[in-house]
C-alpha positions in Angstrom: 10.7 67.7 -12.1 12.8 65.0 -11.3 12.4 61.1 -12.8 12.7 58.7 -10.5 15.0 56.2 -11.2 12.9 53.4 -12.4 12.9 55.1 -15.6 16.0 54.3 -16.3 16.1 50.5 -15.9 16.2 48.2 -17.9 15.3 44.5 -18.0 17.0 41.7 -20.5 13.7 39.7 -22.1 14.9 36.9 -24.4 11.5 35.0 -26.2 11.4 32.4 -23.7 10.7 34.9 -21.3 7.6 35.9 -23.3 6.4 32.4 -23.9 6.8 31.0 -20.1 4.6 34.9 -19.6 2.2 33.9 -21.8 1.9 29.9 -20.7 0.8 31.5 -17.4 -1.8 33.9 -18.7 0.8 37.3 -18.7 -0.8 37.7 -22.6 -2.0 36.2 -25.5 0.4 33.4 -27.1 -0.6 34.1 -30.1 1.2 37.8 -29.8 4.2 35.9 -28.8 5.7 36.2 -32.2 4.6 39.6 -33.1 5.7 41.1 -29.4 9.5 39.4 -30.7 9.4 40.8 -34.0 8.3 43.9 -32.8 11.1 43.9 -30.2 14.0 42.7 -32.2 13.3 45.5 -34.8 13.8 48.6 -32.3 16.6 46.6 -30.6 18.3 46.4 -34.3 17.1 49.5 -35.0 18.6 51.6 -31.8 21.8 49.1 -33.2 21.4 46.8 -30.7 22.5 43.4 -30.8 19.8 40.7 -30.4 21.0 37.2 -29.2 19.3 33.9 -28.0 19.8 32.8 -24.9 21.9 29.8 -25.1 22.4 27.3 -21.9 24.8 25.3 -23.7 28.0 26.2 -25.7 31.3 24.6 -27.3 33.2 25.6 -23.8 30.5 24.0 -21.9 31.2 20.6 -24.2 34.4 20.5 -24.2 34.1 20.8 -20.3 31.8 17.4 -19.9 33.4 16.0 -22.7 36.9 16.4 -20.6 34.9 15.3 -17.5 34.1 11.8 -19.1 37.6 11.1 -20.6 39.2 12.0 -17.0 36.1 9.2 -15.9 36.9 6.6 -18.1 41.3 7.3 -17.4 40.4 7.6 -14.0 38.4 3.9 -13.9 41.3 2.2 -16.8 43.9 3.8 -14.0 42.6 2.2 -11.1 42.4 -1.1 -12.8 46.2 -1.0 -13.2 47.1 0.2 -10.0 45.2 -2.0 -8.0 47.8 -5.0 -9.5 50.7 -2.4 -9.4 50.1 -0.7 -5.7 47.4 -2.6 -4.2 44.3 -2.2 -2.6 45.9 0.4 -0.3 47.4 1.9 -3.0 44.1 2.5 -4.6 42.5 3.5 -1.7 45.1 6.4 -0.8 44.8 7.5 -4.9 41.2 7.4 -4.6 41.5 10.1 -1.5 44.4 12.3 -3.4 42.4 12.5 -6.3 39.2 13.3 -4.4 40.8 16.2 -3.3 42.6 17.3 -6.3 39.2 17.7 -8.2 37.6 19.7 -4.8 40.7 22.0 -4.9 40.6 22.8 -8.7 37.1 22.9 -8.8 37.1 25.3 -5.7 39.3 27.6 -7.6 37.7 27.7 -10.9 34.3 27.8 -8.6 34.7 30.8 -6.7 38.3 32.4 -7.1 38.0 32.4 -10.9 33.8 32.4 -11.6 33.8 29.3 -13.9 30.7 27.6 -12.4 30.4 24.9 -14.9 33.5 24.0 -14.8 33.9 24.2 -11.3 30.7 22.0 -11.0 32.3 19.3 -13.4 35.8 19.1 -11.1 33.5 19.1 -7.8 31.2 16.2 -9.7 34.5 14.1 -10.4 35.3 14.6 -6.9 32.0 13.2 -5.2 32.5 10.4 -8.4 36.0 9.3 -6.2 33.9 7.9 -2.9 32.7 4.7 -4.2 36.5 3.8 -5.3 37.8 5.4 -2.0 34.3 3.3 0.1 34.9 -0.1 -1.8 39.0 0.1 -1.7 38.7 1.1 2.1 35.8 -1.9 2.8 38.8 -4.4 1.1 41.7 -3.2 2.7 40.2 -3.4 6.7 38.8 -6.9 5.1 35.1 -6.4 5.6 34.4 -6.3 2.3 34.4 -10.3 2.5 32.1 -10.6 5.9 29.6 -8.9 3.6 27.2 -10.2 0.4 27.4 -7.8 -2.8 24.6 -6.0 -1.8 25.4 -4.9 1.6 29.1 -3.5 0.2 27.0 -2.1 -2.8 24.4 0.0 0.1 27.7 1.2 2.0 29.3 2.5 -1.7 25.5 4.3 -2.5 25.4 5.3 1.5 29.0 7.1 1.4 28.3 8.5 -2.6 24.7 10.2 -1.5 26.7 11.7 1.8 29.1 12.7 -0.1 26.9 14.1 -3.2 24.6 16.5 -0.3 28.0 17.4 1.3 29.2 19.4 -1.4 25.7 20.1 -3.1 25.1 22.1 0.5 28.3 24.1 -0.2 28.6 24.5 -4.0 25.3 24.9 -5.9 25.6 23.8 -9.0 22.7 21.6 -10.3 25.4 19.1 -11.5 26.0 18.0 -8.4 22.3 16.5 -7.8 23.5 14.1 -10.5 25.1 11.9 -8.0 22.7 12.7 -5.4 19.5 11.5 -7.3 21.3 8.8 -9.0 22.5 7.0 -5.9 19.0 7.7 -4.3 18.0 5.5 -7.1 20.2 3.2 -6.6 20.1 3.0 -2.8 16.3 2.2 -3.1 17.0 -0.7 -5.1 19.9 -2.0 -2.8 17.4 -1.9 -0.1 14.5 -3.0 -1.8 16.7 -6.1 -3.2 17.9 -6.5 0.7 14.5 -6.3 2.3 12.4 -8.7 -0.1 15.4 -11.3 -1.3 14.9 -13.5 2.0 11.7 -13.6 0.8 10.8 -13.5 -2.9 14.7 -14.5 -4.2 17.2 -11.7 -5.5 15.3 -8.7 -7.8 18.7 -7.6 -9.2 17.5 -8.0 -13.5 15.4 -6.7 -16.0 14.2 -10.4 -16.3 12.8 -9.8 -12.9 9.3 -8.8 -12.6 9.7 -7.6 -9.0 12.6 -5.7 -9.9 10.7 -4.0 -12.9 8.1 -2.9 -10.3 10.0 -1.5 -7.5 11.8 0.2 -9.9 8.7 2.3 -10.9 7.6 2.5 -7.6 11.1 4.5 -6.6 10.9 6.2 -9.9 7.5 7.8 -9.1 8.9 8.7 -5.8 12.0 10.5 -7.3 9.4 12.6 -9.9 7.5 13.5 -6.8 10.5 14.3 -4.9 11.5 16.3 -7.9 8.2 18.4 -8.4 8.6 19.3 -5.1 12.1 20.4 -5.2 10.8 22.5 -8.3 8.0 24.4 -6.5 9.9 25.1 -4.1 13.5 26.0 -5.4 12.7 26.9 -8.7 15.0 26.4 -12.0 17.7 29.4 -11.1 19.5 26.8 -10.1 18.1 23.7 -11.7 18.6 21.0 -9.2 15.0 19.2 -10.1 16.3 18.4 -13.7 18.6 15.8 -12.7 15.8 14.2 -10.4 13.1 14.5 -13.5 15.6 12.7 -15.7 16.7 9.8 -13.1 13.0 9.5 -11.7 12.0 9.3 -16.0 14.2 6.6 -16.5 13.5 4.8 -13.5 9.8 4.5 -13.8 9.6 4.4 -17.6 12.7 2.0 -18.9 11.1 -0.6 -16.4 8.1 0.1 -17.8 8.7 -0.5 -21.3 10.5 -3.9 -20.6 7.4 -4.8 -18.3 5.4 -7.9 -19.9 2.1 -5.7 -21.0 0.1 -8.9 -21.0 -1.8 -8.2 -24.4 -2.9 -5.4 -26.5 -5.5 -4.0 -23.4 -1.8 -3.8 -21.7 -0.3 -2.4 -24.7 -2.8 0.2 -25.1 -2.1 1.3 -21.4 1.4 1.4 -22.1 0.6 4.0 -24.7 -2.0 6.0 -23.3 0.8 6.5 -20.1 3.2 7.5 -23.0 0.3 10.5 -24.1 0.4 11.5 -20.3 3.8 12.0 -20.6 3.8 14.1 -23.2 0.8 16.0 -21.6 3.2 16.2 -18.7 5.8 17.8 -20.3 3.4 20.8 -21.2 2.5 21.1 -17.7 5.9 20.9 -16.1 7.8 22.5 -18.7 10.2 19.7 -19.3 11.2 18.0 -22.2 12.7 14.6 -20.9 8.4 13.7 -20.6 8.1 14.6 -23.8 10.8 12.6 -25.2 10.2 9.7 -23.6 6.2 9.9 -24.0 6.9 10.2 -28.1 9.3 7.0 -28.1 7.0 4.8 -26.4 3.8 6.2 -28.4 5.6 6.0 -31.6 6.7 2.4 -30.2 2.7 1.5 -29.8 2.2 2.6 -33.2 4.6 1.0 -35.0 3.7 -2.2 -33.1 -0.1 -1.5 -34.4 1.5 -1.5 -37.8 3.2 -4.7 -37.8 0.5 -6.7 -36.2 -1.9 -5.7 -38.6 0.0 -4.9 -42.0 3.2 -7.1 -41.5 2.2 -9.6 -44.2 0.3 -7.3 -46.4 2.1 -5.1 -49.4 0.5 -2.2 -47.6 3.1 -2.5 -44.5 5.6 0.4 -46.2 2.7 2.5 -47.3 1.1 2.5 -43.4 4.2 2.9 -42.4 4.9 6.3 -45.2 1.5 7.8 -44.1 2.2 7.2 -40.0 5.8 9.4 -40.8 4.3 12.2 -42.5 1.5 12.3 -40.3 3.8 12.5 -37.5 6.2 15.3 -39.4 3.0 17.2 -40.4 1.9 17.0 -37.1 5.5 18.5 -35.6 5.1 21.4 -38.5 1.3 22.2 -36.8 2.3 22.0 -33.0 5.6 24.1 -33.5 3.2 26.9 -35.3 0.6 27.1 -32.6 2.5 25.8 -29.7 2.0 28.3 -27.7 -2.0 28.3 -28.2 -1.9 25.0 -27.8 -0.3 24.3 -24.6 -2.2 27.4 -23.3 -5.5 25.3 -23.9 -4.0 22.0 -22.5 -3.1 23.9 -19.4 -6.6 25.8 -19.2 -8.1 22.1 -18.1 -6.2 22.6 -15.2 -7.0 23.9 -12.2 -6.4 27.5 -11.4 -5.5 26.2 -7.8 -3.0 23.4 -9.0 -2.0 25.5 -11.7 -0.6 28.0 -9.9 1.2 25.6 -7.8 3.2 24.4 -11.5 6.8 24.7 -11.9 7.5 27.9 -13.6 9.8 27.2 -16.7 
């Protein structure tokens, strides 16, 4: 009797695997660790080798580390050769350089299979259209018919076209740096635009109005990015830029927003808590992060308001940090139990509709 040949696959399960099985109801959590153990010993034991999946190495650092330098030459370049070659000059470098980076990266993309690599030449490349958009906006002279923020909506307008351009044709999750970014950006220009005839210039942190529409766009980038997460999934994890420019959009402007007194400053933490609750739910760690910054920044606000001028400032301040380290020891022992109970207040309906980490 023949076997078919299912029995002879295999399947490469790495413990994140079993924990995002058992967030979503595959098993137990609390078997998570046994299951591994158990697994890891019969690998080892059939000599096997057991690794840990790893989505970030020393070849992938030295790769955005080279990325930034060749940023910051690139911009200290330009500065000169704008007073050596002119605004011409720059603008025909910024084009050559453009495609330099798109050649290169399309080599290492696809002719030599270095994707991240690839991703950072193509990112330098979409990084080249503001120079090439401001440079070309000076040299036909309509850079001066124009206020700051009109040239500054033609450089976002060009940078996003650009950014979906080559984010439709190379997929690399990189490239939605630029893409999100410069959405976030682009809703300022033309928030500033729209309401500055009106309510005076929202460019500042020292602006109120700014601080707000700010958190309006960044709610509207996290929703964006949920979406794109449902729908596209994390094999190619375009939603992680949009989670971290949407975060820092809604939440920086929210931390420098005037809370109006502690009933403020209590909101301002209890939207921190969501955010960490968030980051159970969506699998992402930029909520939790951010949540635990501005919670530990509520706390430590509690703490000086009431203990400042009393000897027992350091020793409020001892207890709140082994609290919170004892605390860290408890949730990384039952994390999985614990974030399978947070998620059981969910809806089965919604839950099912969660990003899948």
């Amino acid at each position: 009797m023949s076997e078919s040949r299912d029995d002879f696959q295999t399947l490469s399960v790495t413990k994140a695997d079993l924990e995002v099985a058992a967030k979503h109801g595959a098993m137990a959590p609390a078997d998570v660790d046994s299951l591994w153990q158990e697994l890891t010993a019969q690998a080892r034991a059939r000599g096997g080798v057991v690794t840990e999946k790893g989505g970030f190495d020393l070849a992938q650092l030295a790769w955005y580390a080279g990325g930034v330098l060749v940023m910051i030459a690139m911009a200290w370049f330009m500065e000169r050769a704008h007073n050596f070659f002119g605004v011409g000059g720059v603008f025909g470098l910024s084009l050559a350089y453009a495609a330099v980076f798109a050649l290169l990266g399309n080599r290492l993309r696809f002719q030599l299979g270095q994707k991240t690599a690839g991703g950072v030449l193509f990112l330098l490349s979409v990084l080249m259209t503001p120079v090439a958009t401001l440079s070309g906006l000076e040299l036909l002279q309509f850079a001066d018919r124009l206020s700051a923020s009109q040239v500054a909506l033609l450089a976002e307008l060009t940078t996003l076209g650009a950014g979906f351009l080559v984010l439709s044709r190379v997929k690399v999750s990189l490239l939605a740096a630029p893409v999100f970014g410069s959405m976030w950006l682009l809703s300022m220009t033309v928030a500033d635009l729209v309401a500055s005839p009106y309510f005076g210039p929202l460019f500042g942190f020292a602006s109120p109005a700014y601080l707000k529409v700010s958190m309006a766009i960044g709610l509207a980038i996290l929703a964006l990015s949920v979406y794109i997460d449902t729908r596209v999934g994390r094999q190619e994890d375009y939603s992680w830029w949009g989670y971290l420019f949407g975060t820092a959009a809604f939440w920086l402007p929210l931390t420098f927003l005037d809370s109006g007194g502690e009933a403020g400053k209590f909101f301002y933490f209890a939207l921190n808590v969501l955010f960490m609750l968030l980051s159970v739910a969506l699998a992402r760690k930029v909520f939790l992060l951010v949540g635990a910054i501005g919670s530990v920044y509520y706390v430590v606000h509690l703490l000086m308001t009431y203990f400042t001028n009393s000897l027992a400032f350091p020793l409020a301040l001892m207890v709140f940090a082994g609290a919170i380290f004892y605390l860290g020891l408890l949730y990384r022992r039952h994390k999985l139990v614990l974030e399978a109970r947070l998620l059981a207040f969910v809806p089965s309906a919604l839950r099912s509709r969660l990003p899948r980490g």
